[in-house]
C-alpha positions as CSV (number, residue, x, y, z in Angstrom):
1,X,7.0,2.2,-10.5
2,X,8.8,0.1,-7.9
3,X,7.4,-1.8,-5.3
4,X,8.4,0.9,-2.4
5,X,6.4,3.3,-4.7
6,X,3.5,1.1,-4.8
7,X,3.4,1.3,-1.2
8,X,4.0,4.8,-0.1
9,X,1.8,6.2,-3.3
10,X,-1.1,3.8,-2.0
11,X,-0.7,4.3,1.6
12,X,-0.7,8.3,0.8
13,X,-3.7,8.2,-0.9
14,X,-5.5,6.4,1.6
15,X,-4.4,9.4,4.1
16,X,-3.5,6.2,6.7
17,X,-0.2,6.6,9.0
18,X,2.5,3.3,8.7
19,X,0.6,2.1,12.1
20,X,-2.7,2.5,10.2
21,X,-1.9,1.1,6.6
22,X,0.0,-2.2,8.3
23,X,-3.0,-3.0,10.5
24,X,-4.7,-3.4,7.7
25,X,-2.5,-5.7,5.8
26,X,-1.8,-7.4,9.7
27,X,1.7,-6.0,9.8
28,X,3.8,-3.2,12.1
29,X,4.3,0.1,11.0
30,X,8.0,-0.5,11.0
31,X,7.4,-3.3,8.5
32,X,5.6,-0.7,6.2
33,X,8.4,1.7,6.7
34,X,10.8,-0.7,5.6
35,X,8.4,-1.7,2.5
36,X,8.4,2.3,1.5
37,X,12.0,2.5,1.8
38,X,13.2,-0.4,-0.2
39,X,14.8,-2.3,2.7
40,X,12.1,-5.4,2.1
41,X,8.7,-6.4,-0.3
42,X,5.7,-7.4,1.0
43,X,5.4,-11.2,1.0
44,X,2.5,-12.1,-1.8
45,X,0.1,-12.3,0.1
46,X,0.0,-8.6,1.0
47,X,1.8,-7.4,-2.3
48,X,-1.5,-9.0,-4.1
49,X,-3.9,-7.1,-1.7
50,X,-1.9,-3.9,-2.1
51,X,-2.3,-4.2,-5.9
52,X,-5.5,-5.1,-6.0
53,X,-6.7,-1.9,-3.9
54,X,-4.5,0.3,-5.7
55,X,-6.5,-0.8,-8.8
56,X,-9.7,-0.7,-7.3
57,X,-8.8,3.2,-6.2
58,X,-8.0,3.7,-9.4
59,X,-11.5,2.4,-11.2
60,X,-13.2,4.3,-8.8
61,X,-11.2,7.7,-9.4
62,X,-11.7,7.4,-13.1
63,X,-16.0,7.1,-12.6
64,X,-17.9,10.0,-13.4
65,X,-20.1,11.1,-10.7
C-alpha cells in the first residue's frame, strides 16, 4: 500500500473531509489532498501519527465486543 493509500484509506475510515483530517495532523486540506494524490508525503512527524492511528483502528476493529 502506498503512502497516498495510507492516507486516503485512513482519512475514509475516519469519515473526516481533507479540512477535517489535516486539522488534526495541523495541516491544510490542500496539503492532504496532495498527500492522497501522490504529489507529496507527509513529513515524519505526521506520517508516524497517521500510522500509528491506522494501527490503533485496526486493533480496535479486530476486538470482539
Amino acid at each position: 500500500m502506498t503512502i497516498a493509500e495510507e492516507v486516503r484509506a485512513l482519512r475514509a475510515s475516519l469519515e473526516e473531509d481533507t479540512a477535517t483530517f489535516g486539522a488534526r495532523w495541523h495541516r491544510s486540506a490542500r496539503t492532504v489532498e496532495d498527500w492522497e494524490q501522490g504529489r507529496r508525503n507527509p513529513d515524519a512527524l505526521a506520517l508516524d501519527g497517521i500510522r500509528a492511528l491506522a494501527a490503533r483502528r485496526k486493533k480496535a476493529s479486530g476486538r470482539t465486543k
